[in-house]
C-alpha positions in Angstrom: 147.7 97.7 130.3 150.1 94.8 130.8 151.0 93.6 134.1 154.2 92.6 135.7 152.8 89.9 138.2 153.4 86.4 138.0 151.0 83.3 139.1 151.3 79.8 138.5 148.1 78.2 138.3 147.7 74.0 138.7 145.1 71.4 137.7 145.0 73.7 134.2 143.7 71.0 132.0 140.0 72.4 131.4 137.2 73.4 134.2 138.1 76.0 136.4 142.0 75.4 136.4 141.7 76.5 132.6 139.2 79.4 133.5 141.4 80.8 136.1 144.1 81.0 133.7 142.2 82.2 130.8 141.0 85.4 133.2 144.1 86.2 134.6 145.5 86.2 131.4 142.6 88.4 130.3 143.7 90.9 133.0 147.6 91.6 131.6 149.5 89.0 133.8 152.1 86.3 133.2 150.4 82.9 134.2 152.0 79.7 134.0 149.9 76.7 133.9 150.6 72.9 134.5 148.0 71.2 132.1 147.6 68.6 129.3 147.6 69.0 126.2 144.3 71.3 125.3 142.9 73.2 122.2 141.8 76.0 124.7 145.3 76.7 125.8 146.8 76.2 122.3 144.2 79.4 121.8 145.4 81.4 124.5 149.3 80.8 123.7 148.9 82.0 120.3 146.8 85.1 121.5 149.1 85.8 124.4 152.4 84.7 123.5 155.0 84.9 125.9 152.7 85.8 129.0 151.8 82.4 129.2 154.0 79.7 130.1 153.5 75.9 129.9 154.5 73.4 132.7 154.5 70.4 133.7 151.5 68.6 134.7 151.7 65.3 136.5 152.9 67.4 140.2 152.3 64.3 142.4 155.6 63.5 140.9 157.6 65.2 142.6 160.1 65.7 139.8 158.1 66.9 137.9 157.6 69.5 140.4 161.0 70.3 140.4 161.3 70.9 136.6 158.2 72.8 136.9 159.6 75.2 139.1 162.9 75.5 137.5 161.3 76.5 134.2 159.8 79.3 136.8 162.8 80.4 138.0 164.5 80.6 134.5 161.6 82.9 133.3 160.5 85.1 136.2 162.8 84.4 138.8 160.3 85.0 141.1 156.5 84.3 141.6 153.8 86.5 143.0 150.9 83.6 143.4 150.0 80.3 143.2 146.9 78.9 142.7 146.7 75.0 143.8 143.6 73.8 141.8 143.7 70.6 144.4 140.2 69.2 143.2 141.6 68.2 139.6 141.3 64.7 138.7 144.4 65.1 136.3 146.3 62.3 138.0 144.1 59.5 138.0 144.8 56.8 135.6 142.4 54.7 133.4 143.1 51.6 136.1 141.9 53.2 139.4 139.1 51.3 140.6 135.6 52.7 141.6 136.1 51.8 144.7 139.6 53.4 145.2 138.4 57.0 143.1 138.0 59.0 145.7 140.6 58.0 148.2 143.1 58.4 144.7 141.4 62.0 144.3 142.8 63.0 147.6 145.9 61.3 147.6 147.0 62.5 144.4 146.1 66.0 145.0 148.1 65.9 148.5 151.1 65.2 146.6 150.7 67.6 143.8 150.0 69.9 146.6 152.7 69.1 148.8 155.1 69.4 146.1 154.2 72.8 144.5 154.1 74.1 148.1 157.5 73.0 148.3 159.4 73.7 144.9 157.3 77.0 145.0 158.1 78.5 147.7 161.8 80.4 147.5 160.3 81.9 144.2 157.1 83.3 146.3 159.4 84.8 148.9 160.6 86.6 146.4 157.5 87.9 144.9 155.5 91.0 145.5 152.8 90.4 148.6 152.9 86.8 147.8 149.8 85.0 148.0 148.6 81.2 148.1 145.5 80.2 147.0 143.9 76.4 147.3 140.7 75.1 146.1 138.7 72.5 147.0 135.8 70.3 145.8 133.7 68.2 148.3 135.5 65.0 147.4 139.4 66.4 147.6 138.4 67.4 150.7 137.3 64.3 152.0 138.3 63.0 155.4 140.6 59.8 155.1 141.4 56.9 156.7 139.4 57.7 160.2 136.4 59.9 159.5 135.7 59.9 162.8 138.7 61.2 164.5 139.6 65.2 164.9 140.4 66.4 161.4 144.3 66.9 161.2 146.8 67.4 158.2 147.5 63.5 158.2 143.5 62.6 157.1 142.8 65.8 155.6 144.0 67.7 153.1 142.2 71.4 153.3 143.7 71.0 157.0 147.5 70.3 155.8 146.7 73.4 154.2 145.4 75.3 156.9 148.7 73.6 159.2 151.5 75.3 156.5 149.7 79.1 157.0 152.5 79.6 159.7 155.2 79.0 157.7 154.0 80.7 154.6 153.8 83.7 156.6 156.7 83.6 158.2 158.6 84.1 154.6 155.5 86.7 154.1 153.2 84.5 151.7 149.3 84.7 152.8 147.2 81.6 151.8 143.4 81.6 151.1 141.5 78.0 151.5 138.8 77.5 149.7 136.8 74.4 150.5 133.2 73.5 151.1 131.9 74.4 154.3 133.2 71.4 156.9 130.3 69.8 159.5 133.1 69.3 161.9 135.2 72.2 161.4 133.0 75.0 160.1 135.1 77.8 159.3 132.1 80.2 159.6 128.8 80.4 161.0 126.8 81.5 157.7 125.2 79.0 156.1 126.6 78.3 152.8 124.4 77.3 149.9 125.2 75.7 146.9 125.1 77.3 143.9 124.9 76.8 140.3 128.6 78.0 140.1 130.2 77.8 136.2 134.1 77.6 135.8 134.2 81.2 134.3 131.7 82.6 137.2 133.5 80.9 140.1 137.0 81.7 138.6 135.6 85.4 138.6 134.4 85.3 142.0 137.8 84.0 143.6 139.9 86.1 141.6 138.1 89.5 143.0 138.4 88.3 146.5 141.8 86.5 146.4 143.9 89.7 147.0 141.3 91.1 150.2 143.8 88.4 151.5 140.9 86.4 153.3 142.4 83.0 155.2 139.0 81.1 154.3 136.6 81.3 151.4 133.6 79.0 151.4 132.9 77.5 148.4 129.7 75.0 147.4 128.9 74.1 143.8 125.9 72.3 142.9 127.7 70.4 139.8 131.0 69.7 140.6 131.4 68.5 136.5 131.0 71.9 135.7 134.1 73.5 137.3 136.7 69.9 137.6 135.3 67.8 134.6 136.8 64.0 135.9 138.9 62.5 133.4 140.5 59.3 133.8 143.4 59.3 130.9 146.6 57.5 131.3 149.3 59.3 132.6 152.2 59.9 129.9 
C-alpha cells in the first residue's frame, strides 16, 4: 500500500537518522533525507526509487537550508513532517578540538535546527496534520555558556525547541521533543532508565508514538554510539 505523506528527515548519514528513514520508507511514504554520501542509502534509492529524495546535508549553513527546501517544494510542494535528528555529529570537522566537541555539537545542531525550522515551515502549513519531531542525545542537549542559570532557548537547545511550540501551532504544526530526562526541568515525574536502545529499535519506538501527537518523549540510551555514531569528516 503506498502512501501519499511526506517527511523530511535530518542528520541521515547512518545511526538513527538513517534508521528512521529506512522505516518510514519501509511503511509506503516519500522521505527525503539530508545525508552524506552512504552505501545504505545508495541501497534504499535503488529499491525505492522516486519515494526517496536526497538533500542537502550541511543545514547549519543556512543556504544549504534553503536549497534543501526548495528541492522540497519542487517535488511535494508540501510536507507532512519533519524529523530534526539534532544529536548528529554531521557538522563537525576534522579540526574541532577536544575541548571545543561538545560545545560544537550543540552549536551546530542549533543552526541546522534553526534553519530547517525556518525553510520548513510554509511547506508544513501546507501539509496534512503537520507534525515536528526533534531528538536529542544527552550531549546536544547540553546546557551552554551558564549551566547554572534557568534553562532558556539562548543556553539550551531542547528549550529553543520547546519556545517555537507556539508558533508551530499557530500555523497548525504539533512538535514532539525528545530529549533525555532534564535534572532541572524534568518534563515528567517517572523515572526514566536507560536502555540498551538500537538505531532500528529506537527509530521503531518514536515512529509508533510520533503521531499520538505527545509534546514530550523521554528518551535515555545507554550507548549513544549506537544510535548517532560521531564522525569527525571534513565538511565538502
Amino acid at each position: 500500500m503506498t502512501h501519499s505523506r511526506s517527511y523530511w528527515v535530518t542528520g541521515a548519514s547512518n545511526g538513527l537518522g538513517l534508521a528512521l528513514v529506512e522505516r518510514l520508507l519501509e511503511q509506503g511514504y516519500h522521505v527525503a533525507a539530508s545525508a552524506k554520501e552512504s552505501d545504505e542509502l545508495d541501497v534504499l534509492a535503488a529499491r525505492h526509487g522516486r519515494r526517496l529524495l536526497r538533500l542537502p546535508w550541511q543545514l547549519h549553513i543556512e543556504e544549504k537550508a534553503a536549497a534543501a527546501s526548495q528541492q522540497l517544494c519542487h517535488a511535494w510542494r508540501s510536507l507532512d513532517g519533519l524529523i530534526i535528528n539534532a544529536g548528529t555529529s554531521d557538522y563537525l570537522t576534522d579540526d574541532v578540538a577536544d575541548s571545543e566537541l561538545f560545545e560544537t555539537i550543540v552549536t551546530s545542531n542549533q543552526l541546522a535546527s534553526e534553519h530547517c525550522l525556518t525553510k520548513a515551515l510554509p511547506l508544513l502549513a501546507k501539509g496534512d496534520s503537520p507534525q515536528v519531531m526533534a531528538v536529542f542525545n544527552r550531549y546536544s542537549a547540553l546546557q551552554l555558556y551558564a549551566p547554572t542559570q534557568v534553562t532558556a532557548g539562548w543556553n539550551s537547545l531542547p528549550q529553543w525547541m520547546r519556545e517555537q511550540r507556539q508558533t508551530l501551532q499557530a500555523q497548525g504544526v504539533e512538535l514532539t521533543v525528545v530529549a533525555p530526562q532534564s535534572l532541572k526541568t524534568p518534563v515528567t515525574s517517572a523515572q526514566a532508565i536507560p536502555e540498551q536502545w538500537t538505531a532500528q529499535s529506537a527509530a521503531k519506538e518514536l515512529l509508533l508514538r510520533w503521531p499520538e501527537g505527545e509534546p514530550e518523549l523521554v528518551l535515555e540510551a545507554l550507548d549513544l554510539s549506537s544510535l548517532w555514531p560521531l564522525t569527525r569528516r571534513d565538511l565538502k
